[in-house]
C-alpha positions in Angstrom: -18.5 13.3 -23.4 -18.9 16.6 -21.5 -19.2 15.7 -17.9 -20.2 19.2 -16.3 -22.9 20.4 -18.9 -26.4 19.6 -18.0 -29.7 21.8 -18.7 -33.0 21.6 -17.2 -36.0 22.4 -19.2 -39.6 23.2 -17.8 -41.6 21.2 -20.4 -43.5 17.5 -20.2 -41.2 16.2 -22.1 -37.2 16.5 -21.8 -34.4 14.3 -22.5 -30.4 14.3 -23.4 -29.3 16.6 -26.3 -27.1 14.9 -28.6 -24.1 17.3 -30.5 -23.9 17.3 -33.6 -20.5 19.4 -33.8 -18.8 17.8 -30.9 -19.3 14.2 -29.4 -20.8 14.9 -26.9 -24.3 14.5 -24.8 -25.9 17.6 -23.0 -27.4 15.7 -20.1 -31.2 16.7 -18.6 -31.9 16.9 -15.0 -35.0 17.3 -13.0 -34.0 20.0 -10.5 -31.5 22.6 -11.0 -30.3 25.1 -7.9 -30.4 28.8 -9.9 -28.9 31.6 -7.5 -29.4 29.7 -4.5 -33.1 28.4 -5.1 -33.6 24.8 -6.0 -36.6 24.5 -8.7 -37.8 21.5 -10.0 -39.0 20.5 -13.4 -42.6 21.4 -13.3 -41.1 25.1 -12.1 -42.2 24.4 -8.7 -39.4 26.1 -5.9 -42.4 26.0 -3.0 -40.2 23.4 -1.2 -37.3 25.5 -1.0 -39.3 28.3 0.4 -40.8 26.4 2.8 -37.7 25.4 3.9 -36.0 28.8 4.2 -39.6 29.9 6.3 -38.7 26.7 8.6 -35.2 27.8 9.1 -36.1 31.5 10.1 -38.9 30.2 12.5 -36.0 28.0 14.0 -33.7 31.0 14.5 -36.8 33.3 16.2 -37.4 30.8 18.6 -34.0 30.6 19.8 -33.8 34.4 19.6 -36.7 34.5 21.4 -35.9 32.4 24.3 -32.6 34.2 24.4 -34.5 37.9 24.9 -37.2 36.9 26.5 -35.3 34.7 29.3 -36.0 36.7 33.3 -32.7 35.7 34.5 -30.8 37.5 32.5 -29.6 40.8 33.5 -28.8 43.8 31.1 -26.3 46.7 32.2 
């Protein structure tokens, strides 16, 4: 059985391969993370977008209260 292999199809209707050479089954999953982007099986990768537009709000705001802050003095 190959442990590691799995594929991800963007279809209605997906399920394990079986090998005909090799014993094996090619196993199907429902999300798949492709050069750092998790899309699901419907093709949808909104959710890791909006997650990566949540983070970079995140890291203005503390940039922001770090510029912006009147006590702090620049030389």
């Amino acid at each position: 059985m190959l442990k590691k292999t799995k594929y991800m199809a963007i279809v209605d209707k997906s399920r394990d391969l079986q090998l005909e050479d090799v014993k094996g089954i090619i196993s199907h999953v429902n999300e798949y993370t492709y050069l750092g982007v998790r899309i699901t099986k419907d093709g949808n990768h909104e959710p890791e977008m909006n997650d990566g537009i949540n983070r970079g709000r995140a890291a203005i705001t503390k940039l922001n209260s770090i510029l912006w802050d009147r006590d702090v003095t620049v030389m």
